[in-house]
TORKOL-4160 file (C-alpha; in steps of 0.2 Angstrom, whole numbers, padded with zeros to 4 digits, m for minus):
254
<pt num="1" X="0000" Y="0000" Z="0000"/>
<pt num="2" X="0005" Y="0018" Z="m0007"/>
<pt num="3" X="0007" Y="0034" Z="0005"/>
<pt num="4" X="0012" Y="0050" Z="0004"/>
<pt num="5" X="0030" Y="0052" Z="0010"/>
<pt num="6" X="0036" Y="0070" Z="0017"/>
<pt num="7" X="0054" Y="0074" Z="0014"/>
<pt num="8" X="0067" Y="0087" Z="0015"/>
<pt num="9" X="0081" Y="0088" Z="0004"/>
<pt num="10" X="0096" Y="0096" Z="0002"/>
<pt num="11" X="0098" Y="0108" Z="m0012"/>
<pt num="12" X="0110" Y="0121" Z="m0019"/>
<pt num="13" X="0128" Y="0120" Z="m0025"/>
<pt num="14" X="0146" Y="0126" Z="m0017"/>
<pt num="15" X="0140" Y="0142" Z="m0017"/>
<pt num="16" X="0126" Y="0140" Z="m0005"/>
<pt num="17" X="0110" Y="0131" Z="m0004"/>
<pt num="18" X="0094" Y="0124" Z="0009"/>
<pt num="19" X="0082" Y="0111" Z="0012"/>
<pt num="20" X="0067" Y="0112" Z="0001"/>
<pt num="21" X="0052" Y="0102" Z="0007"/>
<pt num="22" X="0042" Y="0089" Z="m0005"/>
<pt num="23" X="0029" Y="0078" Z="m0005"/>
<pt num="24" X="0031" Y="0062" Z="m0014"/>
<pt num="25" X="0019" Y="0047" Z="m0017"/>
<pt num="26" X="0030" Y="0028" Z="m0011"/>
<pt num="27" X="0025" Y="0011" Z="m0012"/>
<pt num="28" X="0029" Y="m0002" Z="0001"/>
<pt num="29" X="0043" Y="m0009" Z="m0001"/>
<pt num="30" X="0053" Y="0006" Z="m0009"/>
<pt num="31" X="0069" Y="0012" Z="m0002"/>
<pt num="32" X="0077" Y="0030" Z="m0001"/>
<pt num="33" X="0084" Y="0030" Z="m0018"/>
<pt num="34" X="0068" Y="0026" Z="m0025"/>
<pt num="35" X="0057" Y="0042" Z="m0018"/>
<pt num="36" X="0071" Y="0054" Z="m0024"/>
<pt num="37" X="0069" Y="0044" Z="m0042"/>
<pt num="38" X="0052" Y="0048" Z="m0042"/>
<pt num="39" X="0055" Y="0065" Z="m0035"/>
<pt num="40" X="0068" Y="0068" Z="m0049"/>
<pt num="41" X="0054" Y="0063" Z="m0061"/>
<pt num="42" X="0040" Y="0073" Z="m0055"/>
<pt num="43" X="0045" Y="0087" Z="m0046"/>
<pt num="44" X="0064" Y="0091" Z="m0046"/>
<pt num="45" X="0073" Y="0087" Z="m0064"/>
<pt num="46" X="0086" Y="0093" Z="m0059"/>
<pt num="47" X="0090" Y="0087" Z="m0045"/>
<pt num="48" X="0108" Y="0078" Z="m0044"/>
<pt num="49" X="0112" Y="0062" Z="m0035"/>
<pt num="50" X="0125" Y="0049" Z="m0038"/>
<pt num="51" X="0121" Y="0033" Z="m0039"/>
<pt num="52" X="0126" Y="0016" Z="m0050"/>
<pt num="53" X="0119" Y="m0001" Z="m0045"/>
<pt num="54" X="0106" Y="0001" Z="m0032"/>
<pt num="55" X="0109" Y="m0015" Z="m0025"/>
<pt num="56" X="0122" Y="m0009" Z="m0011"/>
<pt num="57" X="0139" Y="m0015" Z="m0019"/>
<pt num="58" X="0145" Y="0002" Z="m0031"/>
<pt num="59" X="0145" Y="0015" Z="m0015"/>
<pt num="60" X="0139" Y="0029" Z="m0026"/>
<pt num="61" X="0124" Y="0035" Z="m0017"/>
<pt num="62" X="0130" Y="0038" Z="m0002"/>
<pt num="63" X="0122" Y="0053" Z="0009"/>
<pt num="64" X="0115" Y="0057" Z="0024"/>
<pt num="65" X="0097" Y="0053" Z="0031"/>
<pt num="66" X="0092" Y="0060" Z="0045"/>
<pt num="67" X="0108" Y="0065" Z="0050"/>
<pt num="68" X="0115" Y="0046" Z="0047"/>
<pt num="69" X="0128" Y="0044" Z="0034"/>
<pt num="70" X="0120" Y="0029" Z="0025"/>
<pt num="71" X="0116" Y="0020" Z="0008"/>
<pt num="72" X="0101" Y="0028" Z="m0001"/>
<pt num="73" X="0097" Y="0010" Z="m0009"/>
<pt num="74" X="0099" Y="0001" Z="0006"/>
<pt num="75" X="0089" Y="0013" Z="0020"/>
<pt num="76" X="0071" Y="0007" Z="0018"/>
<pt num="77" X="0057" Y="0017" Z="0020"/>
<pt num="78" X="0048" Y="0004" Z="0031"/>
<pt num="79" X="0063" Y="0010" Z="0043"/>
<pt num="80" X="0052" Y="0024" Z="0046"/>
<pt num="81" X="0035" Y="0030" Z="0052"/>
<pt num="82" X="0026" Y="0034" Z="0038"/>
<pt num="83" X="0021" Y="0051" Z="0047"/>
<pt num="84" X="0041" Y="0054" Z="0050"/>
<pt num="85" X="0048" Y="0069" Z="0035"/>
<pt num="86" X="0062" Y="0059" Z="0030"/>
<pt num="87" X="0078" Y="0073" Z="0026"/>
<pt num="88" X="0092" Y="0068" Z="0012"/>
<pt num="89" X="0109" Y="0079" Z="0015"/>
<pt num="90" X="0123" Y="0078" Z="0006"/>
<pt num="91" X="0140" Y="0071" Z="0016"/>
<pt num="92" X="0146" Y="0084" Z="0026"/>
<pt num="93" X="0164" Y="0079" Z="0026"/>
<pt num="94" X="0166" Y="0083" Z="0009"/>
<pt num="95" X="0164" Y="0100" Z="m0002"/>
<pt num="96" X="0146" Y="0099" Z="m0011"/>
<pt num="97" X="0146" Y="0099" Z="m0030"/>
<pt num="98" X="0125" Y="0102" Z="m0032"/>
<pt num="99" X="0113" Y="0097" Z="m0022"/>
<pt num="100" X="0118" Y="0082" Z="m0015"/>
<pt num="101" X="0133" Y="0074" Z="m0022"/>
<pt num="102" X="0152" Y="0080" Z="m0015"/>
<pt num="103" X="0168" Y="0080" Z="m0021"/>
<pt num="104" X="0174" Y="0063" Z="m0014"/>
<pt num="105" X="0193" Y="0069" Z="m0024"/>
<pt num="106" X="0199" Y="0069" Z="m0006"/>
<pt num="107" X="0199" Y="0051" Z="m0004"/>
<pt num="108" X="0206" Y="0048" Z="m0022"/>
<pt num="109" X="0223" Y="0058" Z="m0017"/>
<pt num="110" X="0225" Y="0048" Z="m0002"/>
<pt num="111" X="0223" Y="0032" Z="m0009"/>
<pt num="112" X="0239" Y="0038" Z="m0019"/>
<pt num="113" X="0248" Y="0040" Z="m0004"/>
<pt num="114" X="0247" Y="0020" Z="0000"/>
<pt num="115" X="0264" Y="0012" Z="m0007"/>
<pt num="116" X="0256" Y="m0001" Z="m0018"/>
<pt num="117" X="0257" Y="m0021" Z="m0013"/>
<pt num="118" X="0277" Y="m0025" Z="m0015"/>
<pt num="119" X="0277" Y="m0047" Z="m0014"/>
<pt num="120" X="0290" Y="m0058" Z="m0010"/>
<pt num="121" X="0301" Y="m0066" Z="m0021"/>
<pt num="122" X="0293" Y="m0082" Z="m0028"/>
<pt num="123" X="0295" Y="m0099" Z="m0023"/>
<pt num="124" X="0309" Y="m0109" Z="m0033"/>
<pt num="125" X="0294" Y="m0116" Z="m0042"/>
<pt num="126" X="0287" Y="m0099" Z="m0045"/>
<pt num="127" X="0274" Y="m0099" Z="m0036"/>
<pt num="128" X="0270" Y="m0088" Z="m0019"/>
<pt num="129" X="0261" Y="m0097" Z="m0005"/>
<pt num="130" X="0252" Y="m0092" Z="0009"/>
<pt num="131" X="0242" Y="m0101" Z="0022"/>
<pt num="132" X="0223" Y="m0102" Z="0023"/>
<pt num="133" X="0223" Y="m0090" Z="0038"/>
<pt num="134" X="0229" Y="m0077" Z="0033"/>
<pt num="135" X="0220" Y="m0076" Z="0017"/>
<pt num="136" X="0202" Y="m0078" Z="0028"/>
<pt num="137" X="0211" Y="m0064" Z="0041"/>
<pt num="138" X="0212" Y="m0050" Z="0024"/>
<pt num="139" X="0193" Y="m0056" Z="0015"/>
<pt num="140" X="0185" Y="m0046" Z="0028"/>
<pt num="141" X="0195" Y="m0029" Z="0023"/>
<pt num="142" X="0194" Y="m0034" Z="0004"/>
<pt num="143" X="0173" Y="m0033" Z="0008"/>
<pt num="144" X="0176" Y="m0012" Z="0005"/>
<pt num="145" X="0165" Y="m0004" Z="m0008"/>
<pt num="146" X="0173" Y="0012" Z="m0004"/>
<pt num="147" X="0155" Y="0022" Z="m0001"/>
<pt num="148" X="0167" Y="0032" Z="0010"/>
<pt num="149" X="0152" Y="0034" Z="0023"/>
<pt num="150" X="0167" Y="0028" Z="0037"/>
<pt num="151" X="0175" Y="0045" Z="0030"/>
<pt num="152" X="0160" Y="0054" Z="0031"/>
<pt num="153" X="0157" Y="0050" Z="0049"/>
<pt num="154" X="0174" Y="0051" Z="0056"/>
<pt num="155" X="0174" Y="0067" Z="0066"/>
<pt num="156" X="0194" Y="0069" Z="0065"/>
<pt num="157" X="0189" Y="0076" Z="0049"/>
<pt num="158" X="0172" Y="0078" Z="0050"/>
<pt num="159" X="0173" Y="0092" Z="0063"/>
<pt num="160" X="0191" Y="0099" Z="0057"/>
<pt num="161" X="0194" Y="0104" Z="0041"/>
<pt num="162" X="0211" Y="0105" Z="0043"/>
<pt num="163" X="0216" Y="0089" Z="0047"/>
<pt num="164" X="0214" Y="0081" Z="0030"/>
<pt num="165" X="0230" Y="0084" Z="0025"/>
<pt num="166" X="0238" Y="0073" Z="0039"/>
<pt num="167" X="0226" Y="0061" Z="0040"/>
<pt num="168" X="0223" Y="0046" Z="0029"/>
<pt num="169" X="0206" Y="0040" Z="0036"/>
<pt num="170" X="0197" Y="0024" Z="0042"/>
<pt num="171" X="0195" Y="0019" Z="0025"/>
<pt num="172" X="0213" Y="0020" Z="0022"/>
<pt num="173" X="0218" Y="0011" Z="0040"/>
<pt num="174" X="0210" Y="m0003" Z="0032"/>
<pt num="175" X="0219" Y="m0002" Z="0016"/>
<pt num="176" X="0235" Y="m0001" Z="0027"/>
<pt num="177" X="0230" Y="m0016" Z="0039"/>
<pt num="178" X="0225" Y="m0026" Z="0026"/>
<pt num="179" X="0243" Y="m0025" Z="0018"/>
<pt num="180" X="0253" Y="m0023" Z="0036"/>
<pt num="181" X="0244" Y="m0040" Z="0042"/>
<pt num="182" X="0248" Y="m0051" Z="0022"/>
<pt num="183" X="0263" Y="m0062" Z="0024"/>
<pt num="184" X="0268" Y="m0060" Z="0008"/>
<pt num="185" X="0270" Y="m0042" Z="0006"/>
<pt num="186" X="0289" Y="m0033" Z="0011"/>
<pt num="187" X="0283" Y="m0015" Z="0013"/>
<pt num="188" X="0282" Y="m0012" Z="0033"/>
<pt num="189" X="0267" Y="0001" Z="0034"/>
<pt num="190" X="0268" Y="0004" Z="0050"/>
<pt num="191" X="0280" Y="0019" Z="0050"/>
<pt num="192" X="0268" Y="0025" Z="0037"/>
<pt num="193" X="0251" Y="0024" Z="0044"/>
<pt num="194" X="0259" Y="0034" Z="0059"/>
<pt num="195" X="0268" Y="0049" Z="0052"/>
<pt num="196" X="0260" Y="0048" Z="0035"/>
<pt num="197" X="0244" Y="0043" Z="0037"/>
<pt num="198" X="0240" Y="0052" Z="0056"/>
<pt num="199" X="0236" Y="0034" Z="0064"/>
<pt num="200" X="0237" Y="0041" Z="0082"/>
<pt num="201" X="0226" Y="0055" Z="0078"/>
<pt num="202" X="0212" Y="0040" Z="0078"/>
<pt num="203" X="0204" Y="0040" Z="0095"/>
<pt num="204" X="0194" Y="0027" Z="0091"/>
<pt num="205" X="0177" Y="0031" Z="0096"/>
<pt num="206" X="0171" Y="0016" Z="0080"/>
<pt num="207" X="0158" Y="0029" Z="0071"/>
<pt num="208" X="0167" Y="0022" Z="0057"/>
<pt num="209" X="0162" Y="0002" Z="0059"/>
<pt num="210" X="0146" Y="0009" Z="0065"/>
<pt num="211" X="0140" Y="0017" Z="0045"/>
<pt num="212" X="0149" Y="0001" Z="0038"/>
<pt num="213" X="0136" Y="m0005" Z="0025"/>
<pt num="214" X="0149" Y="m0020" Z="0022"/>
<pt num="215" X="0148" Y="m0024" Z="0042"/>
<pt num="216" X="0167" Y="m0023" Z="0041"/>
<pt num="217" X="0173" Y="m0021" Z="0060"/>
<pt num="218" X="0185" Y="m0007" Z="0055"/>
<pt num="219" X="0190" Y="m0001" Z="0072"/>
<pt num="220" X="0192" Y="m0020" Z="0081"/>
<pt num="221" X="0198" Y="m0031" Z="0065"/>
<pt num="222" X="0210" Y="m0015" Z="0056"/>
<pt num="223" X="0213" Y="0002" Z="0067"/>
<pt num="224" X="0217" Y="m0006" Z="0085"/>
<pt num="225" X="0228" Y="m0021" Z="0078"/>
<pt num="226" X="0238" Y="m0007" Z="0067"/>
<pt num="227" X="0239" Y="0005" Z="0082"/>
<pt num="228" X="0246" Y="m0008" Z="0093"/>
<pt num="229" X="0258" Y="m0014" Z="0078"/>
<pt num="230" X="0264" Y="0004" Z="0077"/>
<pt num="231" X="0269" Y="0003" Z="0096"/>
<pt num="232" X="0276" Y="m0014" Z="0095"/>
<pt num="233" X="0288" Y="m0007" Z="0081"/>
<pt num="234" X="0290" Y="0013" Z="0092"/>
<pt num="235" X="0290" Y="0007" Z="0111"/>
<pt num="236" X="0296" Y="m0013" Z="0112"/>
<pt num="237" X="0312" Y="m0011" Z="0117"/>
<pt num="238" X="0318" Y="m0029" Z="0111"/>
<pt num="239" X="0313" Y="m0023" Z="0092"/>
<pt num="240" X="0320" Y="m0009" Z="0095"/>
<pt num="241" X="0337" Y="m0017" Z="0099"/>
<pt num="242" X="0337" Y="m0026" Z="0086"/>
<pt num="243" X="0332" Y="m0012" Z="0073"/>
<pt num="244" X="0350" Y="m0006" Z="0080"/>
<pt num="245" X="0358" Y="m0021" Z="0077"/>
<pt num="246" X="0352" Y="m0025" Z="0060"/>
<pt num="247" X="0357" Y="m0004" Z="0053"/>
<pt num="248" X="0376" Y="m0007" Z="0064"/>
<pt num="249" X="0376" Y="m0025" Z="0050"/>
<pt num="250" X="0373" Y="m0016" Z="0037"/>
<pt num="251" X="0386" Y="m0001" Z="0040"/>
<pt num="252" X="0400" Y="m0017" Z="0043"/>
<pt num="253" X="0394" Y="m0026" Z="0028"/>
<pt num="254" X="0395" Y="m0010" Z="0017"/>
């Protein structure tokens, strides 16, 4: 059965903008996505909104309802009283392009800042192997669909505009853990994460697992196992004794 949905959305460009209220008729059933489809068709042509798939896998329609950063294909109306306005925001992390989809660019330039996966040396029979372990321990991090909601949500940057140049991001301390934690890959991120990628400026508060459409447990699984790795390699004074070691073998050998 049909209703009539009351909603508020976002509208305006980098130059300014406010919510304008609508009316739109829905169908049980129907998510977010599809009331502003119909509200792109019959009231609002111009509206902009980015989206792909529609089945929760491309990350394009990300947004905020109600305040939440979430999926506009995957937030069901049925989530809501039907007497309950329903208002659509753009993601406030980011700088608005119209209405409401952002310049996500930010998260593009830091994904250039990861050193990409540098593997072993193969097998003498050419091949690399690795056990079943620890390729289950990296599925989960792999599940991303980079939606950038975690981004969105984290109030290290969220709140303060300024930190984005040191600070990588919970989507990228799961890029960083997934390649830290895989036995087969020679790079040591840790160094990274903390003085490149602003790792310790990560209180861990998990608003980022929290708006995970994937269920990835960012903070548990990738963020806390990276911090402590980061002090393991800073504070352990037996690693640390033997990071002396090995640079005093290397002066004698050279």
């Amino acid at each position: 059965m049909g209703y009539d949905l009351s909603m508020r959305v976002w509208r305006g460009d980098v130059d300014g903008g406010a919510l304008a209220d609508f009316t739109v008729p829905v169908e049980e059933g129907e998510v977010v996505l599809d009331a502003i489809h119909r509200l792109q068709a019959t009231q609002a042509g111009d509206l902009a909104v980015r989206w792909n798939c529609k089945a929760g896998k491309c990350g394009s329609c990300s947004a905020e309802i109600n305040g939440r950063p979430r999926l506009l294909c995957m937030t069901r109306l049925s989530e809501y009283d039907e007497s309950e306005t329903i208002t659509v925001t753009p993601m406030r992390t980011f700088p608005v392009i119209k209405d409401l989809v952002t310049d996500v660019s930010f998260n593009y330039e830091k994904a250039k800042e990861v050193p990409a996966f540098a593997p072993t040396a193969p097998d003498a029979d050419g091949k690399r192997r690795m056990s079943q372990v620890d390729v289950e321990r990296g599925q989960e991090f792999r599940k991303c669909i980079e939606c950038f909601l975690c981004q969105d949500t984290c109030h290290v940057v969220r709140d303060h505009e300024e930190n984005k140049p040191a600070f990588a991001g919970p989507r990228f301390f799961l890029r960083y853990a997934e390649l830290d934690m895989h036995p087969l890959d020679t790079n040591d991120r840790r160094k990274l994460a903390q003085s490149a990628a602003g790792l310790s400026m990560c209180n861990i508060t998990k608003c980022c697992t929290e708006v995970c459409p994937e269920h990835i447990k960012i903070t548990d699984n990738a963020i806390i196992p990276m911090k402590e790795r980061v002090v393991d390699r800073k504070y352990d004074p037996l690693v640390w004794l033997g990071s002396k070691i090995f640079r005093r073998d290397q002066r004698e050998e050279v």
